[in-house]
N, C-alpha and C positions, 0 to 999 in steps of 0.2 A: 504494500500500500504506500502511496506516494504521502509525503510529507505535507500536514498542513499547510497554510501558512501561522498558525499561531509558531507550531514547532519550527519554521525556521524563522520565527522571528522577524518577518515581516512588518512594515509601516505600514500604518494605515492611514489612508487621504489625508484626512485632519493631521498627524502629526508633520506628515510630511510638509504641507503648509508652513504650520507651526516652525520648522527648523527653516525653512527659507526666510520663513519672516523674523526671524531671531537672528538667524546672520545676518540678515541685512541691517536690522537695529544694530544687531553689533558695530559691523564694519562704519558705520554713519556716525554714531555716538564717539567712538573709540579714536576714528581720525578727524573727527570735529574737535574732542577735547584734547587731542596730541597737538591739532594747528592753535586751541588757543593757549595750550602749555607754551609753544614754541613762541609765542609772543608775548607773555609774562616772565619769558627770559629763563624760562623750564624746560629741559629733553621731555619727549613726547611722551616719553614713558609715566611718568609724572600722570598727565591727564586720562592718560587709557588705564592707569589702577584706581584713578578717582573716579572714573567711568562704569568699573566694572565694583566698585562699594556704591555709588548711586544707582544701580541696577539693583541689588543684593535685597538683604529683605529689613536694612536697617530705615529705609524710609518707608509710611505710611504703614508699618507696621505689614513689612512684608507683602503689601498687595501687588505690588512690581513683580515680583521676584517669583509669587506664584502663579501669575494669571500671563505676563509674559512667558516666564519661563515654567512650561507643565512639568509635569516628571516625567511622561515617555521622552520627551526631549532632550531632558540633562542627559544621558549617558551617552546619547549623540555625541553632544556640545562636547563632553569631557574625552570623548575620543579625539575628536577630533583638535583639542587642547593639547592632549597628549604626546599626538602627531607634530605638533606645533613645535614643542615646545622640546622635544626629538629633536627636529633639524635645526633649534636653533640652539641648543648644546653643541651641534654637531660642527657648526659654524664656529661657537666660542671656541672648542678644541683648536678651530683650522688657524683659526687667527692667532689662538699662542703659538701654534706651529709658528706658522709665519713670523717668526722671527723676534718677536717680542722678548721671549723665555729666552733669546740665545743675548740677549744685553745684560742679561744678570752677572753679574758680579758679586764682587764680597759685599761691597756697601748697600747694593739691592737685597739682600739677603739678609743683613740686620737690621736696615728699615723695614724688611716684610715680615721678621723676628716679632720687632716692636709691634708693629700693626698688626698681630694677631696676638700675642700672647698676651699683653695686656686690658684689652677687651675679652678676651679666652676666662684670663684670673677672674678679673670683676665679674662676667659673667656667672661660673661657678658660683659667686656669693650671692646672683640673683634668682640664680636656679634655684639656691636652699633658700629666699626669700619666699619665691614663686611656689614653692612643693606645697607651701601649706593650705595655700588658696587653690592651685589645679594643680593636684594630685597625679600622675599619670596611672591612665587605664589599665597599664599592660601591668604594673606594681614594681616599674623598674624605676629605684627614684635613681640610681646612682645617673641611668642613661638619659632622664630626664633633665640632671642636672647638668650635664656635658653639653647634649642637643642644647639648651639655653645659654652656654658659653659658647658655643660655635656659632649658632644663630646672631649673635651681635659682633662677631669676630669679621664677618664677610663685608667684601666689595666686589661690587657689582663692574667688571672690569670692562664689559662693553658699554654700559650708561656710562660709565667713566670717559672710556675711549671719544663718547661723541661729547661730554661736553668739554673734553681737551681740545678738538674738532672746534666746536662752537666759540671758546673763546681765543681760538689760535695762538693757541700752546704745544702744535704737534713738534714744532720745528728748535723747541726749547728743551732747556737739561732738566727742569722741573717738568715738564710733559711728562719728559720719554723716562726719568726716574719714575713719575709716579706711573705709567702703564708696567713699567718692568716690574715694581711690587705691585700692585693688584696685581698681576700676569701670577704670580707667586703665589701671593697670596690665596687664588681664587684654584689653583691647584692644591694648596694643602688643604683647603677647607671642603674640595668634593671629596679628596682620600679621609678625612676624617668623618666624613658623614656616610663613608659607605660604611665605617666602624662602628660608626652608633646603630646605623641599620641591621649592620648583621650580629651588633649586640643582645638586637629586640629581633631576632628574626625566627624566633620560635626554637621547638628542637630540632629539628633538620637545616635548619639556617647555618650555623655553625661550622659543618660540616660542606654544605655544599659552596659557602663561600670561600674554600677554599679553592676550589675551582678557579676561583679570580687571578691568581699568580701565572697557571699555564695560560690560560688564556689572555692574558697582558701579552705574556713569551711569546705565544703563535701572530698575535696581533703584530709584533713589534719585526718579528724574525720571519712571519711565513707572508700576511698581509701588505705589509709595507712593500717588498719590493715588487708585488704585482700591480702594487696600484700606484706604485712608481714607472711601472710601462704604459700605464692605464692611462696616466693624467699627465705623462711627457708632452712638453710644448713641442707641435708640429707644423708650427709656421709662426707668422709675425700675424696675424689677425687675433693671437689672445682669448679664442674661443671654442669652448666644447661642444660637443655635438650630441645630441637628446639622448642617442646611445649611452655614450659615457658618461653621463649625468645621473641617466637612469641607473645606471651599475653603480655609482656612487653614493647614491643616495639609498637605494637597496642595500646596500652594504651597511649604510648608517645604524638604517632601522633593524635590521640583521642579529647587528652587533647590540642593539638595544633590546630587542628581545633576548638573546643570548645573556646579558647580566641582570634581567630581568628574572629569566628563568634561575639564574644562580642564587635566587634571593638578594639583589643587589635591585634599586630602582633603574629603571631604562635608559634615565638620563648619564649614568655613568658610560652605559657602552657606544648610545651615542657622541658621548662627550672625546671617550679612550679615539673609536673613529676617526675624530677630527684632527686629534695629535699625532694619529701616526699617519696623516694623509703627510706623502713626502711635497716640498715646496721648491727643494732647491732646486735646479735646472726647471723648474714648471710653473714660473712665476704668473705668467700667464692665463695661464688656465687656473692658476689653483683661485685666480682671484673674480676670474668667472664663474666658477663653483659660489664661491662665496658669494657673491652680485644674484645668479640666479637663483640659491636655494632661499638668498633675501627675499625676494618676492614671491613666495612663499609663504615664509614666516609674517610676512608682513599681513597676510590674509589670516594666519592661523590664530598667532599670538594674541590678537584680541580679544580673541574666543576665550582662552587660556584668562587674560583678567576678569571676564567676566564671569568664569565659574570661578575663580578665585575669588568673585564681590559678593558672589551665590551662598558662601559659608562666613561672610563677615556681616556681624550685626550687632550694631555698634547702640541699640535701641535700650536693652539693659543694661547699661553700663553706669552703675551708682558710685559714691565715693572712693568704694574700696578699687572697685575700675579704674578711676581715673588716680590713684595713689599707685597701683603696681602700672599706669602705663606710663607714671614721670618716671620711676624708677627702671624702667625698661627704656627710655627715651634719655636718662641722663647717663647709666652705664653706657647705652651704646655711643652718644657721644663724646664722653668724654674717655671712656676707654681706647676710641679708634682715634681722637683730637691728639691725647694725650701719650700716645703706645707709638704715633707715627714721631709727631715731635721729638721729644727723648730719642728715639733712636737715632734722626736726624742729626740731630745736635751732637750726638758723640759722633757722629760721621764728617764734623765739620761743616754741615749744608748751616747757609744763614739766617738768622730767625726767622726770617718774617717767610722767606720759601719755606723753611721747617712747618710753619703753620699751614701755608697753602698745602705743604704733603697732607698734612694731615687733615684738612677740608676736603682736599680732593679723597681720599681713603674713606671717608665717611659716604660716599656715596654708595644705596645697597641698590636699590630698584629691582630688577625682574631675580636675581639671583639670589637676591632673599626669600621672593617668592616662591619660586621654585623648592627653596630648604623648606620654608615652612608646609608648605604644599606633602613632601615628604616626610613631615611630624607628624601630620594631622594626618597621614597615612597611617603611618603605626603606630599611632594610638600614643605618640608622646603627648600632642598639645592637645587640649581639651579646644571647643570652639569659640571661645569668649578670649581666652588667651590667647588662640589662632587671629582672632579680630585686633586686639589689643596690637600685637607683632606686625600684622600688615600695617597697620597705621603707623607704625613705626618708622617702617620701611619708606613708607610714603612720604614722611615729615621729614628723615633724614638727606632721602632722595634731593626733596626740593631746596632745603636748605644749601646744599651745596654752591648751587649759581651765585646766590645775594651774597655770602660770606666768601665765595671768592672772587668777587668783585670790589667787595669793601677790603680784604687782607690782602690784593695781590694786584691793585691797578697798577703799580710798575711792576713790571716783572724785573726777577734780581735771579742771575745768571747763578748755578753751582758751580762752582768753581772746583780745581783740584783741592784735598784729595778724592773729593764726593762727583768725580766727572762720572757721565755714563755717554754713552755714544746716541748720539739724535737718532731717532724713531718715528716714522712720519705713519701717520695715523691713515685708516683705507676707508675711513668713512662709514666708522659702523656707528649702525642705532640700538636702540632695543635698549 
């Protein structure tokens, strides 16, 4: 007997309606408040997470949030979030390939020191602040208190990237220092977060993340140099062809199901993908890859804030709320303010650049989302403390522009011995 359509799960008319008309709210709402982020002197990213909480169910007492968005339709939305948010990991990988990660030094290495571990510590004290008000599900407080130190530890190193872009800083020694630690940085905080995960990843998690090491090895040893024939530049016109896109991109998500299945979330093996996509000799291409799976992302990602605005509600939030989210709002900046500065400063950079590192290092945007997204997966963050963190992210994000316009209207060269080699930025968003 042939398969219903209940049993394969088929749409029916009405839903399907429903998810056109949801994306298209989406896409319209998401790049209307990104154009007027971008003229309040905010990366777009900025107005597509305010976009995607003014959808959510904290205004009019959720009537938005239900009658826009049904339930047959969220798990669409969230696939296709997913998707989204896949290939733009996959990108972030490609971009540290690209050269970023290869400008590190010693001095990058103990400003990205500073800019985690000191946010890391404070952290942990807010974790056992946070534990007594949201508990976590799983009964794992040790994992709960780490996830909460890592969670204010991170920079969002592509929002970074564009508004280095935006106030044209790519061509400068404070730019390309601060992309080289975020670059750093934004790679020890996905290796620590795959450890919180498969701390919490049940009894068979344990075991099968071990898995992760060979498959790094075949990725690094067996992957790399076929997609080093794959993605060789083959003339001076600097572009791929649908074929080799297509196997590029298949690969991404491949590899994202693959540490998925390990018990690791998907964004890592999309992520692993991107860094070991080879660049050298393929400069070309590999920045067409980048250019086209952008327009992509560019369709997907807003989906992704807006189910991310789906679980923030911000409607019960009474005193004790708004008391753990200054203390969530003042660890994270002044751990990432103060963690970048100090390092600086014993590296010889000059105060008042020391400061702008550590402005610019405070920037989290979509790759905080992202972490918290995979709290509130496994049962770390409860949902009010999940709402609390994006707002976070949100206030951090935008504070960035105004405080480094007011610390850094002349810009003040690093000099030796804090030099790093100029880094000219390709024009990422997100």
């Amino acid at each position: 007997m042939a398969p219903t359509e209940v049993e394969w799960g088929l749409m029916t008319s009405q839903t399907i309606q429903m998810l056109f008309v949801d994306l298209a709210l989406i896409l319209l709402l998401a790049r209307g408040f990104g154009v007027l982020a971008v003229r309040l002197g905010q990366p777009p990213v900025v107005g597509e997470i305010f976009a995607g909480i003014l959808l959510g169910p904290t205004l009019f007492d959720g009537w938005l949030a239900t009658n826009l968005f049904p339930v047959a339709v969220r798990p669409l939305l969230s696939g296709m979030a997913d998707v989204g948010v896949a290939l733009f990991m996959f990108v972030v990988g490609l971009e540290l390939e690209r050269g970023v990660l290869r400008g590190m030094g010693r001095n990058t290495a103990v400003v990205a020191a500073g800019s985690t571990l000191l946010p890391f510590v404070l952290g942990l004290g807010l974790g056992w602040y946070l534990l007594r008000g949201h508990g976590t599900g799983n009964g794992d407080a040790l994992a709960f208190v780490v996830f909460i130190g890592l969670s204010v530890s991170v920079t969002a190193f592509p929002v970074l990237a564009r508004i280095i872009a935006d106030r044209r800083l790519s061509r400068t020694s404070v730019g390309a220092f601060a992309l080289a630690t975020a670059a750093v940085v934004d790679v020890v905080a996905w290796v620590a977060l795959a450890g919180v995960q498969a701390s919490v990843g049940g009894e068979d998690g344990h075991w099968r993340v071990l898995l992760l090491l060979p498959y790094v090895a075949v990725m690094f040893l067996v992957a790399r140099p076929l997609l080093r024939r794959l993605v060789a530049d083959g003339g001076a016109d600097n572009t791929i062809s649908m074929p080799r896109l297509a196997a590029v991109l298949s690969g991404a998500l491949l590899s994202a199901a693959a540490t998925e299945a390990m018990g690791m979330h998907f964004i890592f093996g999309a992520f692993l993908f991107g860094l070991v996509m080879p660049t050298s000799g393929a400069q070309g291409r590999s920045e067409a890859i980048q250019r086209q799976t952008g327009q992509l992302t560019a369709v997907l990602l807003p989906v992704y804030f807006v189910v991310a605005g789906l679980k923030v509600d911000l409607g019960g939030v009474g005193l004790g709320g708004l008391l753990d989210f200054g203390a969530i709002l003042l660890v994270a900046v002044v751990g990432k303010l103060g963690g970048t500065y100090l390092a600086a400063r014993v590296q010889g950079v000059p105060a008042r650049a020391s400061l702008a590192l550590g402005t610019l290092m405070n920037t989290r945007g979509l790759t905080e989302l992202i972490i918290l997204g995979v709290g509130l997966r496994i049962g770390l963050l409860d949902d009010s403390l999940y709402s609390l963190m994006v707002v976070m992210a949100l206030v951090t994000t935008a504070m960035t522009g105004p405080m480094l316009a007011w610390i850094y209207r002349r810009p003040v060269e690093i000099t030796a011995p804090a030099t790093v080699p100029d880094l000219v930025s390709t024009g990422r968003s997100a």
